[in-house]
LOLO-305144 format. One record per residue (C-alpha): x, y, z. Coordinates in steps of 0.001 Angstrom, whole numbers, padded with zeros to 6 digits, always signed. Layout:
! LOLO-305144
XYZ ...
***
This chain:
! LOLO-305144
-015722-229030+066134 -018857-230501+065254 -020632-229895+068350 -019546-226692+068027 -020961-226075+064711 -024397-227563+065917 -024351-225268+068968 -023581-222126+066648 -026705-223249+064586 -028958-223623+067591 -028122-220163+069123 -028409-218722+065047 -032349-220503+065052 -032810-219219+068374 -031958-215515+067606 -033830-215483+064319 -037196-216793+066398 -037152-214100+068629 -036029-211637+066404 -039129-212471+064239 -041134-213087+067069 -040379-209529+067937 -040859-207923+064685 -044163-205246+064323 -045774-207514+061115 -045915-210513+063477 -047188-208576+066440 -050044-207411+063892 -050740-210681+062284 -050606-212560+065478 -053185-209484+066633 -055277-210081+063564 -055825-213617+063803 -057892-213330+066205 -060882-211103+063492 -062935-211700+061684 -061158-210900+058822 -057745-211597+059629 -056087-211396+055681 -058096-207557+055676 -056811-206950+059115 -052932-207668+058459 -053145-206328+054922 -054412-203218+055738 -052438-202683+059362 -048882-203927+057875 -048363-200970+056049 -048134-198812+059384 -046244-201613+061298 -043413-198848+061708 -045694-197040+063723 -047644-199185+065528 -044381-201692+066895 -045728-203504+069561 -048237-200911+071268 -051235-202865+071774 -052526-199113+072194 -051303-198068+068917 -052663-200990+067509 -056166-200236+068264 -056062-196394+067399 -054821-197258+064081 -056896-199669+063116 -059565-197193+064658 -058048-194673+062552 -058610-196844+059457 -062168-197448+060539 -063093-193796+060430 -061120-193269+056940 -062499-195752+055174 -066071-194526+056383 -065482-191172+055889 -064252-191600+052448 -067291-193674+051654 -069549-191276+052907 -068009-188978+050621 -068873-191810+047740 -072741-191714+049202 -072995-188051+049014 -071733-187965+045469 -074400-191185+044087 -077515-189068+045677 -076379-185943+043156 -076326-188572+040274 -079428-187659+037516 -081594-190213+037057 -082150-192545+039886 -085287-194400+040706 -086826-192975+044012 -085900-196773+045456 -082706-195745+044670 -083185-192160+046094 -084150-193433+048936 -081842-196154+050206 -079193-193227+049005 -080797-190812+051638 -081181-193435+054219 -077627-195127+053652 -076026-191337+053688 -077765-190930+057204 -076277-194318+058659 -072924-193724+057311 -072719-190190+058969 -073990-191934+062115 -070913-193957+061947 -068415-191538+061350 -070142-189261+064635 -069538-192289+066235 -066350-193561+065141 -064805-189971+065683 -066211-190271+069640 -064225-193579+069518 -061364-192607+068521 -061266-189309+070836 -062374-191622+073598 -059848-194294+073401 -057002-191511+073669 -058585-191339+077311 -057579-195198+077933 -054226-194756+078089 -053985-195491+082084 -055325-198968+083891 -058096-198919+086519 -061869-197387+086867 -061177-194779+084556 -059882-197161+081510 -062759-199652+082302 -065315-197016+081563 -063406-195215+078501 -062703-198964+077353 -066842-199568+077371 -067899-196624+075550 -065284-197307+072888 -066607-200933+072223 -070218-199679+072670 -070021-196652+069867 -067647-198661+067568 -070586-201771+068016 -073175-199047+067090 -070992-198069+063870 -070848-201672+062740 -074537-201643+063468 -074967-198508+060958 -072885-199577+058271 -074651-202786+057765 -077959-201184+057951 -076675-198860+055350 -075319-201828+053393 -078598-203768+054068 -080583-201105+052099 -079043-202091+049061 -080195-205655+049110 -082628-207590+047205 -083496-207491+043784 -085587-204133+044079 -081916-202352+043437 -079795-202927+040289 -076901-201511+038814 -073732-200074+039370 -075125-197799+042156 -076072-200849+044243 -072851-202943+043695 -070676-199952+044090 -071940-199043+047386 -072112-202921+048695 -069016-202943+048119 -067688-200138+049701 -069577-200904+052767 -068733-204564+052738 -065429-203082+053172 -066068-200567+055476 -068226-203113+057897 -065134-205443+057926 -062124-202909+058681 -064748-201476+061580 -065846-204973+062463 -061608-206101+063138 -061177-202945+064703 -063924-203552+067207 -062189-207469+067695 -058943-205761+068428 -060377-203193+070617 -062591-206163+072382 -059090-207746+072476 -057308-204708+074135 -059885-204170+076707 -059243-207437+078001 -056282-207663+078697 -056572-204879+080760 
***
């Protein structure tokens, strides 16, 4: 009876490990690890973990998808701080020039994402899809941090300042974990 009993409990351990080894919130955090930013990555993926299941696809789309939201609703944020009354023409300025980088990213972001619909399939086709994807999601990163970059030093003060480093802090991070898991995805095909 007793060996019985142990056997049940192995076979019970062993089901549980693979069920949770084949649950969407580990495929995601085991995906994640791999970032950057891995805590931002699972945090902010987990939620469509319903959706995403497995796919290493879906995977990068959505977090893709996230990318562009989160830029788009912080260019929104930009275009709203350059009507404020007031500001310094430092301030002006790195508004103008931050508002300029952050639409750069969401051109290229939205390429991306259209693009990486086309890598569906394996081969020639997929390799060159795959490259453009990395190349204008690398170039988004590369405008978000210039944007952020503009806000730096001591010339800036204020809520302005903080409020838009911190947005694009954010921003540069989701995009910069979506380009791992993209860089992730392409290799492995």
């Amino acid at each position: 009876m007793a060996n019985f009993e142990i056997l049940l409990l192995v076979v019970l351990c062993t089901l549980q490990s693979c069920f949770a080894a084949s649950n969407p919130t580990n495929f995601i955090k085991s995906s994640c690890s791999a970032t950057q930013y891995p805590a931002l990555c699972v945090e902010s993926l987990s939620v469509y973990a319903a959706a995403i299941q497995q796919d290493p696809h879906q995977l990068v789309q959505t977090a893709l998808s996230l990318a562009l939201n989160r830029t788009e609703s912080t260019k929104t944020f930009v275009a709203k701080c350059n009507k404020f009354r007031g500001l310094k023409p430092r301030e002006y300025a790195a508004l103008k020039d931050c508002a300029e980088e952050i639409s750069d990213s969401v051109d290229r972001l939205s390429r991306s994402l259209k693009e990486l619909k086309l890598c569906k399939a394996n081969g020639q086709d997929f390799a060159w899809h795959i490259s453009n994807v990395e190349t204008w999601v690398s170039s988004a990163l590369t405008d978000e941090s210039t944007c952020g970059d503009g806000f730096a030093g001591k010339a800036l003060s204020g809520k302005i300042k903080d409020s838009i480093r911190g947005r694009m802090v954010n921003v540069a991070q989701v995009t910069s974990n979506a380009l791992s898991l993209i860089n992730q995805y392409a290799a492995k095909h």
